[in-house]
VOBA-6460 format. One record per residue (C-alpha): x, y, z; residue in three letters. Coordinates in Angstrom, 1 decimal. Layout:
<pt><u>X</u><v>Y</v><w>Z</w><resn>ALA</resn></pt>
...
***
This chain:
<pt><u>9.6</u><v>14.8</v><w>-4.1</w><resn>UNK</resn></pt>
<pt><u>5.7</u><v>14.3</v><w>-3.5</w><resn>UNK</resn></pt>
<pt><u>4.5</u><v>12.4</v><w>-6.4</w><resn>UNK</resn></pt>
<pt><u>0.7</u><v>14.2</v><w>-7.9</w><resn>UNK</resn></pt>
<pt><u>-2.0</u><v>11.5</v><w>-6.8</w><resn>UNK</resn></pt>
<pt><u>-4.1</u><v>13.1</v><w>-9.1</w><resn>UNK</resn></pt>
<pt><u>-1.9</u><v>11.1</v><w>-12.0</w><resn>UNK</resn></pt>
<pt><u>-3.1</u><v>7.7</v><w>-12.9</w><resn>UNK</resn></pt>
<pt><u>0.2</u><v>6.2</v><w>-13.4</w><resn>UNK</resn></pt>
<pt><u>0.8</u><v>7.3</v><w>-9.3</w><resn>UNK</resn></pt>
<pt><u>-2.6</u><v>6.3</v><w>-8.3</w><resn>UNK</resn></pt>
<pt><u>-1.7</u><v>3.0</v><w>-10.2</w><resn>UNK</resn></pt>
<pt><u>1.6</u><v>2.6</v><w>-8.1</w><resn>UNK</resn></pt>
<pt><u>-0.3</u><v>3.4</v><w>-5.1</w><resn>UNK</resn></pt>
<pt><u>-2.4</u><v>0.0</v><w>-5.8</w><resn>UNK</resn></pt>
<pt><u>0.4</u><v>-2.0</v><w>-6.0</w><resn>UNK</resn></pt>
<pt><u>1.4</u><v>-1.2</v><w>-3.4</w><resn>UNK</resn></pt>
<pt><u>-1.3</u><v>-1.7</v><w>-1.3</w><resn>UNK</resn></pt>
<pt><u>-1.8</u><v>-4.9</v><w>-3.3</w><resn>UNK</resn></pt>
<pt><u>1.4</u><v>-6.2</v><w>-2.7</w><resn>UNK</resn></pt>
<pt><u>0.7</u><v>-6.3</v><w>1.0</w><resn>UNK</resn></pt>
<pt><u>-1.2</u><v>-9.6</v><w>2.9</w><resn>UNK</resn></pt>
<pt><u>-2.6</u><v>-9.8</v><w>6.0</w><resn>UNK</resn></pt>
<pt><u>0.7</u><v>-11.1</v><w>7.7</w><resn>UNK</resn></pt>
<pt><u>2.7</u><v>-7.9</v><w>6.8</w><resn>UNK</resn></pt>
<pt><u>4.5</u><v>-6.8</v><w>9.6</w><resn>UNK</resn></pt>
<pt><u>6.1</u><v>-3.3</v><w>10.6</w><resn>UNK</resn></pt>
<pt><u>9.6</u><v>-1.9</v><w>9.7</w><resn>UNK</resn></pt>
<pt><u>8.7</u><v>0.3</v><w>12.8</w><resn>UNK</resn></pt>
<pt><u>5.9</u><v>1.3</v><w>15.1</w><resn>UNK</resn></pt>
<pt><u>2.7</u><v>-0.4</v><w>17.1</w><resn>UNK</resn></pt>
<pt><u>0.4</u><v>-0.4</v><w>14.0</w><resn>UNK</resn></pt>
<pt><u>-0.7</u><v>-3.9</v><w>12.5</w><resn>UNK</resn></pt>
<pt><u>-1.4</u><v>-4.1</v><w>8.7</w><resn>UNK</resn></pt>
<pt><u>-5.1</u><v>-3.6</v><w>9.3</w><resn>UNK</resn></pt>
<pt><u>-4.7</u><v>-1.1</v><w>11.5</w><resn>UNK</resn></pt>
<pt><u>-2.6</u><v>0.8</v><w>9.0</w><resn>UNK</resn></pt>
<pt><u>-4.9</u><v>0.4</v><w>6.0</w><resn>UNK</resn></pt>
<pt><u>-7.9</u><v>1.9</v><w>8.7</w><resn>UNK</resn></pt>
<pt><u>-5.6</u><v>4.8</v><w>9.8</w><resn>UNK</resn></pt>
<pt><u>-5.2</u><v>5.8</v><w>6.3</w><resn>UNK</resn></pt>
<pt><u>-8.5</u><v>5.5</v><w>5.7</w><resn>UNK</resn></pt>
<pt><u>-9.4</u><v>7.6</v><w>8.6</w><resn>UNK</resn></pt>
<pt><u>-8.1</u><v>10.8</v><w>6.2</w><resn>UNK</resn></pt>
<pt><u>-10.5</u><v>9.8</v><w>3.3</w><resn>UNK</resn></pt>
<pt><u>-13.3</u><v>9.6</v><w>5.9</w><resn>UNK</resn></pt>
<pt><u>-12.4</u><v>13.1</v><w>7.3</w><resn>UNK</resn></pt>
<pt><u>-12.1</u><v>14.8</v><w>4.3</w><resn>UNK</resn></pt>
<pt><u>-15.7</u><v>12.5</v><w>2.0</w><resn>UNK</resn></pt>
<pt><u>-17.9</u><v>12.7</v><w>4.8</w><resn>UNK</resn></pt>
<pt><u>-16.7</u><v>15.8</v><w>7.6</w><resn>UNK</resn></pt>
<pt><u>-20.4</u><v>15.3</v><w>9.4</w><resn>UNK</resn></pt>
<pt><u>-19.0</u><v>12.4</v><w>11.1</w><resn>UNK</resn></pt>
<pt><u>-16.6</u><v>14.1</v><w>12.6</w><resn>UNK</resn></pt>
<pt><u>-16.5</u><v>17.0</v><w>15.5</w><resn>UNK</resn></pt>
<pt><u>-15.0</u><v>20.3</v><w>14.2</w><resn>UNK</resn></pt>
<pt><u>-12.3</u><v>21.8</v><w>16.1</w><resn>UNK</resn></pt>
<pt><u>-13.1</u><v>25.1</v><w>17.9</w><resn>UNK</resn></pt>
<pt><u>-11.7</u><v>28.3</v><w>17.1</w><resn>UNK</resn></pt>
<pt><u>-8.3</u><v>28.1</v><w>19.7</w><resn>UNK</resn></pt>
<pt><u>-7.9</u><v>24.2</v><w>18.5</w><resn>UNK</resn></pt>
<pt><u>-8.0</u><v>24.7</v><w>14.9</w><resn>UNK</resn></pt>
<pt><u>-5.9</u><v>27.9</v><w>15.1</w><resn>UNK</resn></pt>
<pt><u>-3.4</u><v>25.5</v><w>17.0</w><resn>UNK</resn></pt>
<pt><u>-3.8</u><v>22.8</v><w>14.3</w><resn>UNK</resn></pt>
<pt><u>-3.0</u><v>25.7</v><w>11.5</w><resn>UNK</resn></pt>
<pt><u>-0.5</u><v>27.2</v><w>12.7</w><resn>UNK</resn></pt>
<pt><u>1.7</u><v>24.0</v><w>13.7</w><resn>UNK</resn></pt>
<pt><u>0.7</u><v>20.9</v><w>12.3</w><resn>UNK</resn></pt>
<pt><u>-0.9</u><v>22.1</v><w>9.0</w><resn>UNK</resn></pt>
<pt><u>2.7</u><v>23.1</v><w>8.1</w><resn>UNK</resn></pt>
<pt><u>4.1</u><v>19.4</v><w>9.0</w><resn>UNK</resn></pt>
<pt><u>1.1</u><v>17.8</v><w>7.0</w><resn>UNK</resn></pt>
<pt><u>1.0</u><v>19.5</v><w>4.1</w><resn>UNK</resn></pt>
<pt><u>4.4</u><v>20.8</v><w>3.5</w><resn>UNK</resn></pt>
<pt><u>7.1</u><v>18.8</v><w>1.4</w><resn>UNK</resn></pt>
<pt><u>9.3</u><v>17.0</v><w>4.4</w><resn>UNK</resn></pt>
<pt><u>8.5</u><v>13.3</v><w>5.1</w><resn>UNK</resn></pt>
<pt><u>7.2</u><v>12.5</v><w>8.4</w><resn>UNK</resn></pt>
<pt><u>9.5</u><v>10.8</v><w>10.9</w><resn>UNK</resn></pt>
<pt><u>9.3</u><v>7.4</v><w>11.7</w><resn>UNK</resn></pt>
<pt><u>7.0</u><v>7.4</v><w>15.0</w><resn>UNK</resn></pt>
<pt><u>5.5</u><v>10.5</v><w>14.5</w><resn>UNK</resn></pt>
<pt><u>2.8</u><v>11.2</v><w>16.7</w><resn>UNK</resn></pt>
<pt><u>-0.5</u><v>11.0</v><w>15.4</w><resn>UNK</resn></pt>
<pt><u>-3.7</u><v>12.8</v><w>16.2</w><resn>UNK</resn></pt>
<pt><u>-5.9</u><v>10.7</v><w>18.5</w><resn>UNK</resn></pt>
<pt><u>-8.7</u><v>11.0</v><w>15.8</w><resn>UNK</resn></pt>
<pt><u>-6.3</u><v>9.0</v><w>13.6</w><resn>UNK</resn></pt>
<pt><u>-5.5</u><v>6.4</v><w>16.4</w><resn>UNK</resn></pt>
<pt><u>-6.9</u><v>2.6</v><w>15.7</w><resn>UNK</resn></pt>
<pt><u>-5.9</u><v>0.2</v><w>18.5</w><resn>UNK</resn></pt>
<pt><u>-8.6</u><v>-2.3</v><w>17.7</w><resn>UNK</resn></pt>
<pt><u>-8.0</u><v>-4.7</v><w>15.0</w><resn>UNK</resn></pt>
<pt><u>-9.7</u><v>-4.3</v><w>11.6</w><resn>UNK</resn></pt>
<pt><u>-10.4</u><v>-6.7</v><w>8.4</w><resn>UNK</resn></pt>
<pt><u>-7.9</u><v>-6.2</v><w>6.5</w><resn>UNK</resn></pt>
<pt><u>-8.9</u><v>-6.8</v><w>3.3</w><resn>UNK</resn></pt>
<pt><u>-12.1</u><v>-4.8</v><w>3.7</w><resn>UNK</resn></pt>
<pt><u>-10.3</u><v>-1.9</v><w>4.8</w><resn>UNK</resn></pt>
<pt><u>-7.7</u><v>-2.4</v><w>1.9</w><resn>UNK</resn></pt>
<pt><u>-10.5</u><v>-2.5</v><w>-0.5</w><resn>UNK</resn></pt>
<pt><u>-12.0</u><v>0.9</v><w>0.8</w><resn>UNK</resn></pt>
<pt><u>-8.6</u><v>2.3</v><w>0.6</w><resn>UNK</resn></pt>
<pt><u>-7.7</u><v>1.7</v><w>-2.9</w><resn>UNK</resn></pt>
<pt><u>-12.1</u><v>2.9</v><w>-3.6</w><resn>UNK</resn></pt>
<pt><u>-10.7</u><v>6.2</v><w>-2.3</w><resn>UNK</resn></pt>
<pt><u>-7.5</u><v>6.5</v><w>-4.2</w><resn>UNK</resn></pt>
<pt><u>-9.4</u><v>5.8</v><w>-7.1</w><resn>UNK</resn></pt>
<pt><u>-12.1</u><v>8.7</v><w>-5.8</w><resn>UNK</resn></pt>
<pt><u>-9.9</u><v>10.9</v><w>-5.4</w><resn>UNK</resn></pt>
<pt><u>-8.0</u><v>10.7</v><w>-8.4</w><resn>UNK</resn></pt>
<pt><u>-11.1</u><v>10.4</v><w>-10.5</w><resn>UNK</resn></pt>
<pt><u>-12.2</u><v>14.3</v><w>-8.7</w><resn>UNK</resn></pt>
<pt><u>-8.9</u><v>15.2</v><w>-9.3</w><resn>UNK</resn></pt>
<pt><u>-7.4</u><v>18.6</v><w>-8.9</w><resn>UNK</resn></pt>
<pt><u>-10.2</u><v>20.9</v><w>-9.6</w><resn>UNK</resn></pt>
<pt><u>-12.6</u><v>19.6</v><w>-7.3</w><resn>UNK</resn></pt>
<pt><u>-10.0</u><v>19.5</v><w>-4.3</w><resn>UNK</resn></pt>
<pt><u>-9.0</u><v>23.2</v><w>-5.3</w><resn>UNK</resn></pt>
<pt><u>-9.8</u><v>25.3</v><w>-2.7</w><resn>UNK</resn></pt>
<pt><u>-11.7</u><v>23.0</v><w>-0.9</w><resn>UNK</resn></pt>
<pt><u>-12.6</u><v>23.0</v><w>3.1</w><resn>UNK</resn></pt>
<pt><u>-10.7</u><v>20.6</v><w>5.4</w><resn>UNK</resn></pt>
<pt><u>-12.3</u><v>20.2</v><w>9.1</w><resn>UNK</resn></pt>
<pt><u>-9.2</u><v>20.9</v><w>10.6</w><resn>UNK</resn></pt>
<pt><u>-7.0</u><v>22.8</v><w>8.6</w><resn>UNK</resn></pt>
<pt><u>-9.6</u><v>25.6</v><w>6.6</w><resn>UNK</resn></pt>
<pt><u>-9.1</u><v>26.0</v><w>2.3</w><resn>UNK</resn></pt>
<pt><u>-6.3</u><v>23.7</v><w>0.9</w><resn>UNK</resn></pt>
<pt><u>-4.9</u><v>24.1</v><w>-2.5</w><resn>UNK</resn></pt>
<pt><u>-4.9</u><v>21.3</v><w>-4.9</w><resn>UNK</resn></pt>
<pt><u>-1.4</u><v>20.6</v><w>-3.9</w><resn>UNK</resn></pt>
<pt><u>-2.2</u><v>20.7</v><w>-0.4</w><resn>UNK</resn></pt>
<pt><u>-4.6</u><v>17.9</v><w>-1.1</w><resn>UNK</resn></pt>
<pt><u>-2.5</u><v>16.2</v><w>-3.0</w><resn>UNK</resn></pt>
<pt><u>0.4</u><v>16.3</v><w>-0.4</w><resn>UNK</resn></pt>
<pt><u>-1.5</u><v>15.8</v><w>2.5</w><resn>UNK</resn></pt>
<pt><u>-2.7</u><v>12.7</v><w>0.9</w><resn>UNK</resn></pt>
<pt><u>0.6</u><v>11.2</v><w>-0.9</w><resn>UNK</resn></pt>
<pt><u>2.9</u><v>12.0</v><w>1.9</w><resn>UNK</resn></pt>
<pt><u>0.6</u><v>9.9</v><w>3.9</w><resn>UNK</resn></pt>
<pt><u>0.1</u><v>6.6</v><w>1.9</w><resn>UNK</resn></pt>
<pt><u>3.7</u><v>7.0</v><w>1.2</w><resn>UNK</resn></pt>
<pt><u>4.9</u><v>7.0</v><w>4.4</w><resn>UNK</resn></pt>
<pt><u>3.1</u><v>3.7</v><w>5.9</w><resn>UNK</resn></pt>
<pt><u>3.3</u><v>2.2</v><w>2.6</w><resn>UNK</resn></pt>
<pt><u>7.1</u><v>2.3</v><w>3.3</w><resn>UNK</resn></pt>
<pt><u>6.7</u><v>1.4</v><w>7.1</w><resn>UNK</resn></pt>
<pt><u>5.4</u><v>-1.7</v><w>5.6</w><resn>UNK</resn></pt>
<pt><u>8.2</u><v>-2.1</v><w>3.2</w><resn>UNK</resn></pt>
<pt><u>6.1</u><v>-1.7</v><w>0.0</w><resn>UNK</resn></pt>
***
């Protein structure tokens, strides 16, 4: 079941979790170190807050990117361990961790705070409209999954 990240109890969990991890937290699976984690799921924040930064897909790559993984991002089954991962998303340098764990939870908390109406309807770069529970799928599904890759 996705959980709504739009509820301050779940955004609240979402913290803890996050806070519960330290910079020595290691992988259950995958390359990813902690930092690089926190970074990758910031990546989503920064694609959806600030779009200008980022190049829009043409027509043939975004129609590619609705047909077939729009339906794997945003619908309700968990994504596999070592799923692959758009090269947009892809960190291989190391990052501050707690810098980019601080930036993280600042966009739970915006995103919570604009909550459902605001993410009604609105545009994503890659995937067109998204309902409210696209959003909030999209988003939870996420943070879920490398929350538990990281055994929190």
């Amino acid at each position: 079941m996705i959980k709504d990240i739009f509820d301050s109890a779940v955004t609240a969990e979402l913290i803890d979790r996050i806070n519960s991890l330290t910079a020595n937290s290691t992988p259950q699976w995958g390359k990813m170190t902690v930092d690089q984690m926190l970074a990758h799921c910031n990546v989503a924040y920064a694609y959806t807050f600030n779009p200008e930064k980022f190049k829009k897909p043409n027509f043939v790559k975004r129609w590619l990117l609705k047909t077939f993984a729009k339906p794997m991002v945003v619908g309700p089954q968990p994504y596999k361990k070592g799923s692959p991962t758009a090269p947009i998303f892809l960190i291989t340098d190391r990052k501050n961790f707690e810098k980019e764990k601080s930036e993280l939870i600042d966009n739970i908390h915006k995103t919570q705070q604009l909550g459902r109406t605001y993410f009604e309807g609105k545009e994503n770069i890659s995937f067109g409209k998204l309902t409210a529970n696209e959003w909030n799928t999209l988003f939870y599904k996420h943070l879920d999954h490398h929350l538990n890759q990281f055994g929190v």
